[in-house]
C-alpha positions in Angstrom: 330.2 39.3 -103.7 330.6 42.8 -105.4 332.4 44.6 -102.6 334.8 48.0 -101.5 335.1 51.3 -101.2 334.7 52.8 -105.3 332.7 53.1 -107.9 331.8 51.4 -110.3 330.7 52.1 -113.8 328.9 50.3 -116.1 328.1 51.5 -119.7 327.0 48.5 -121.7 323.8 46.4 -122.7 323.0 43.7 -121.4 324.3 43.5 -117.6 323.1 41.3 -115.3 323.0 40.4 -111.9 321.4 36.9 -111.5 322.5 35.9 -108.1 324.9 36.9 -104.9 325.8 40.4 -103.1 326.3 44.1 -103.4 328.1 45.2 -100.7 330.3 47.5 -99.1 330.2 51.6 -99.2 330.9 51.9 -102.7 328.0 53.2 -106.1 327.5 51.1 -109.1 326.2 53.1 -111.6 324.6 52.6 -114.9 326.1 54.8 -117.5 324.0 56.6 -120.3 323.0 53.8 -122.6 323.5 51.0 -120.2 320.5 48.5 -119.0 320.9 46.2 -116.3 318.6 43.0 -115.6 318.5 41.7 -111.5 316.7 38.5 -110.9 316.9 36.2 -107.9 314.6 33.8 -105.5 314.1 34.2 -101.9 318.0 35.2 -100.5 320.0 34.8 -103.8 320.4 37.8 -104.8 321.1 40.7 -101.7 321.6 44.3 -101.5 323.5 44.6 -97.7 324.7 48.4 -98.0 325.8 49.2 -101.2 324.4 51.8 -103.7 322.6 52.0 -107.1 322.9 54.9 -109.4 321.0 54.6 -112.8 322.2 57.8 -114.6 319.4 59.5 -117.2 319.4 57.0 -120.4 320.2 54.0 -118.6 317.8 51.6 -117.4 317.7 49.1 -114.7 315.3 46.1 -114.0 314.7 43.3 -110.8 312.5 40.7 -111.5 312.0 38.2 -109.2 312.9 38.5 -105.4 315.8 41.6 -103.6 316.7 41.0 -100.7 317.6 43.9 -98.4 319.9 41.9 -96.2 322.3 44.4 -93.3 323.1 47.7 -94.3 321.8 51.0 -95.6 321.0 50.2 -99.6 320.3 53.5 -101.6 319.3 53.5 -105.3 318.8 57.1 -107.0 317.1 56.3 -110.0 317.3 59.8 -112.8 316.6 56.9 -115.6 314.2 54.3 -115.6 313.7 51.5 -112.9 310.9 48.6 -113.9 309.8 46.5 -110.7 308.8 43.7 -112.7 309.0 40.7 -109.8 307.7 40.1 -107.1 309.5 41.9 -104.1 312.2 44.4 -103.2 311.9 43.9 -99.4 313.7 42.5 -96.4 312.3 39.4 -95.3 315.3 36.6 -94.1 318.2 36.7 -91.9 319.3 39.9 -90.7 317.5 43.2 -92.1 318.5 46.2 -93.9 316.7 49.0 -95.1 316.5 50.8 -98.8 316.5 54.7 -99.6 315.0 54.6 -103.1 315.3 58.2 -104.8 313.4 58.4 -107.9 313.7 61.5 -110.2 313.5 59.5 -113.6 310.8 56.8 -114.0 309.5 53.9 -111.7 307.7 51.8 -112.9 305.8 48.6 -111.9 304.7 46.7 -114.3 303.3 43.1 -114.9 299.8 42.0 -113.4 300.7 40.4 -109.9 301.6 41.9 -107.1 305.0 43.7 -106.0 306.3 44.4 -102.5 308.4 46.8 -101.7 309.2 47.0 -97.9 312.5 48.0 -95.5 312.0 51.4 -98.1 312.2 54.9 -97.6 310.9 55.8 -101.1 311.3 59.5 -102.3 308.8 60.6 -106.2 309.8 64.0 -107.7 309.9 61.8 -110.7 307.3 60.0 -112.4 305.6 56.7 -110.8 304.1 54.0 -113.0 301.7 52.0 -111.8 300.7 50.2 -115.1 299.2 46.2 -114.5 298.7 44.2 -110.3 299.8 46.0 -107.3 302.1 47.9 -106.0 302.1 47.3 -102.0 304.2 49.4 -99.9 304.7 47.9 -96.6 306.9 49.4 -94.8 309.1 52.7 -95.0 308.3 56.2 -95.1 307.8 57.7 -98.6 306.7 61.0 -100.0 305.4 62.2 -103.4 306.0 65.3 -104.9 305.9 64.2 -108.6 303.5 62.2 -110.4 301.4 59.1 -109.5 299.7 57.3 -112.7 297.5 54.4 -111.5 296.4 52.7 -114.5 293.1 51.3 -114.3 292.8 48.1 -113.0 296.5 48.6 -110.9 296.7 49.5 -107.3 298.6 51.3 -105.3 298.9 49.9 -101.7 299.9 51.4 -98.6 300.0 47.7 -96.6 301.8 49.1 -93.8 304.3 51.9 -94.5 303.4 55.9 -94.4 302.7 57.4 -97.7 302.2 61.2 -98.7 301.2 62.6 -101.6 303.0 65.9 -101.4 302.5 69.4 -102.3 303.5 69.4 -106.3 302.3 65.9 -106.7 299.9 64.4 -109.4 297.2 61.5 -108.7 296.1 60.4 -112.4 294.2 57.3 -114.1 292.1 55.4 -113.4 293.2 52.9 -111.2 292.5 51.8 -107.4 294.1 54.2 -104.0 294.0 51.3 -101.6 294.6 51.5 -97.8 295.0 48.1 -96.3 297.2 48.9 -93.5 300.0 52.2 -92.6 299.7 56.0 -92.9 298.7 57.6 -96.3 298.1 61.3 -96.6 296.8 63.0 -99.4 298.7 66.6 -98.8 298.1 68.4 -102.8 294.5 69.0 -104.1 293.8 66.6 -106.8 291.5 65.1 -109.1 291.7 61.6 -109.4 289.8 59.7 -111.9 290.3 56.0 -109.7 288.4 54.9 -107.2 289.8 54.2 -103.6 289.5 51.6 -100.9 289.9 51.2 -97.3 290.3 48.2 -95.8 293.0 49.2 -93.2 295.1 52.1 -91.8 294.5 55.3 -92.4 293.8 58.3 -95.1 294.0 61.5 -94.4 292.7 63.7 -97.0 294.1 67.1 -96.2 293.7 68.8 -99.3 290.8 69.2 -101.8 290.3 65.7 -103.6 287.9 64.8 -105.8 287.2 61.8 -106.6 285.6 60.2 -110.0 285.5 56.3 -109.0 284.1 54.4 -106.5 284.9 54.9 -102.8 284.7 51.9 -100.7 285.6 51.8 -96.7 285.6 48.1 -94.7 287.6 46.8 -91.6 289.2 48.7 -89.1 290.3 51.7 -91.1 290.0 56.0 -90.8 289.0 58.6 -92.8 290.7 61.7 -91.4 292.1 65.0 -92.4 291.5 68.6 -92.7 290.5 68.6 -96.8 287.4 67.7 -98.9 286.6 64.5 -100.2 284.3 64.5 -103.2 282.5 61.4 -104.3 281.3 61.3 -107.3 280.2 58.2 -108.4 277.6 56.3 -107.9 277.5 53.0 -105.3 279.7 54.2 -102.8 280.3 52.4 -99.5 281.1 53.1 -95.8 280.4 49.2 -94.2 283.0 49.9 -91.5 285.7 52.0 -89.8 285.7 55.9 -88.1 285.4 58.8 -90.4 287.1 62.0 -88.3 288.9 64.9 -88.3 287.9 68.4 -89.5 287.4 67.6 -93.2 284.2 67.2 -95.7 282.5 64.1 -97.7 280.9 65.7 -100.4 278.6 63.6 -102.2 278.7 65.0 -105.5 275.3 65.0 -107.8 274.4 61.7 -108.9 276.6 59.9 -106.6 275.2 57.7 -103.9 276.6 56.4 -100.8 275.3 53.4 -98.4 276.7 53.6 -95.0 276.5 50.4 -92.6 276.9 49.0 -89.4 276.7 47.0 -86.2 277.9 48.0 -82.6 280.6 50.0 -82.9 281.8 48.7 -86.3 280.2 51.8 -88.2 281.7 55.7 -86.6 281.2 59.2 -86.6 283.7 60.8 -84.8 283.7 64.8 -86.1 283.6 64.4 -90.0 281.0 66.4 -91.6 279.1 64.4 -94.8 277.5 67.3 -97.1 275.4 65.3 -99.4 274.5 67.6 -102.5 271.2 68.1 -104.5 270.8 65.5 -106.4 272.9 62.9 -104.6 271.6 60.5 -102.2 273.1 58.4 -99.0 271.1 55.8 -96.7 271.9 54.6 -93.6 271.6 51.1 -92.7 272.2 48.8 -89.7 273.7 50.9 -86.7 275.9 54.0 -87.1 277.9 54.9 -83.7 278.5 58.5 -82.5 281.3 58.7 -80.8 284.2 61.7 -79.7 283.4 64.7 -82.0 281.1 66.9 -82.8 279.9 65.4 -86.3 277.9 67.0 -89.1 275.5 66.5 -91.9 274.1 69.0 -94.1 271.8 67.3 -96.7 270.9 69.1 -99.5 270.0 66.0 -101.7 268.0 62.5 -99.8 268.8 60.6 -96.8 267.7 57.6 -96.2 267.5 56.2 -92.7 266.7 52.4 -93.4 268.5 51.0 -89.8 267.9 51.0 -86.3 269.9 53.9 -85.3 272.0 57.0 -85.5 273.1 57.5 -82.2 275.4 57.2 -79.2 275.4 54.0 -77.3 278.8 53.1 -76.3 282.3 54.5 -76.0 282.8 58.0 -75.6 280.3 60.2 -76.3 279.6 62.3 -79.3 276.9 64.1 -80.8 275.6 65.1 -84.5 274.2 68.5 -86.3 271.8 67.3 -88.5 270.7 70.1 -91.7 268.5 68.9 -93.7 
């Protein structure tokens, strides 16, 4: 156990911290120059309450499993922090929590999936997302600096509440995925990824465009006061509620496929603008429920189902421009 009250400094190469615990109400910090490597598996190696400083220069990186055991863990990264394991989480005995301040680089790297949950995760920095996933599943974070998704990484809110801030950046190519949580996209962007919805909501609330494929499924929302801009082609909405007071814009030349049974498939006050040029169809049953919903079709829709319609729930209704 590294323990008390002080702080301590490192300022070489080479530290490690393989297994056992970081405690107490004292800082270990990593000095200009200094790297440190943490590794462990399942409760080996345990923050419970002490904190992480990684000065600009040094470096720090956990592979394998951290476990946020009792306590209020804080790391303030103004170097560079690689999450090159698998987790940074509470998940045994009793939990802790993590405030993770990043104002250098973080960075996941590696092609599986990483987990970082029991965090309250705060970007003016830069976030790397550069191979697998990145799965945030529980904590409250906010991003006011940039996001790169590399393409063929995800980011995934799986259950904490995520905003992208006013001042941050969504770039690359990679994957916005919703599974489960809150995200909230807060600054106008232009992202060149795609994005999924399985889960949770997204709230766009600020002008985003969007190059790659959008994809909604499950029990998930699209909400939010902002435009949403598909551009690509083969976009689809198989499931979930799109509402608030916000846009879909299909873009020209992208197409959307919307689909449904019951209640699976709803309208509930979104508008869909569907540009010359771009296309949507509308297959199985699509629900109209609370909301006064809207779509002004400029481009071709396609009604290839059995209905469009109010049948159950509360009760909505739909302006229809063609």
């Amino acid at each position: 156990t590294l323990a008390g009250s002080g702080n301590l400094t490192l300022n070489a190469l080479g530290n490690t911290w393989s297994s056992g615990t970081w405690s107490g109400s004292g800082t270990t910090t990593l000095g200009t120059g200094a790297t440190l490597t943490a590794s462990g598996t399942v409760t080996s190696t345990v923050f419970a309450g002490r904190t992480l400083a990684i000065d600009s220069g040094a470096s720090a990186t956990f592979n394998g499993e951290i476990e946020l055991d009792p306590g209020s863990n804080v790391i303030t990264n103004a170097g560079t922090l690689t999450l090159a394991g698998s987790r940074l989480s509470h998940l045994y005995n009793s939990g802790g929590t993590l405030t993770l301040t990043n104002t250098g680089t973080l960075i996941k790297s590696g092609l599986s999936s990483y987990t970082l949950g029991s965090v309250d995760l705060s970007n003016t920095g830069i976030l790397n997302v550069t191979g697998g996933t990145l799965n945030y599943i529980s904590g409250t974070g906010s991003s006011s600096g940039t996001v790169n998704i590399a393409s063929g990484a995800t980011w995934e809110t799986g259950g904490g509440t995520m905003v992208f801030a006013a001042g941050s950046t969504l770039t690359n190519a990679g994957t916005l995925l919703s599974s489960n949580g809150s995200t909230t996209i807060a600054q106008a962007s232009a992202f060149t990824g795609g994005i999924t919805l399985s889960g949770g909501t997204l709230a766009v609330d600020a002008a985003t465009s969007v190059a790659g494929v959008f994809a909604q499924s499950g029990g998930s929302t699209l909400a939010g006061s902002g435009n949403l801009t598909l551009n690509a082609a083969g976009n689809t909405w198989s499931s979930g509620t799109w509402t608030g007071s916000g846009t879909t814009t299909l873009g020209t030349g992208a197409t959307l496929t919307a689909s449904g049974s019951t209640t699976s498939t709803v309208f509930s006050g979104r508008t869909l603008a569907i540009d010359s040029g771009a296309s949507a169809t509308f297959n199985g049953e699509i629900e109209l429920e609370t909301g006064i919903s809207a779509i002004n079709n400029a481009g071709t829709l396609t009604l290839d189902g059995t209905r469009l319609s109010h049948f159950f729930n509360s009760p909505g209704t739909l302006d229809l421009t063609n």
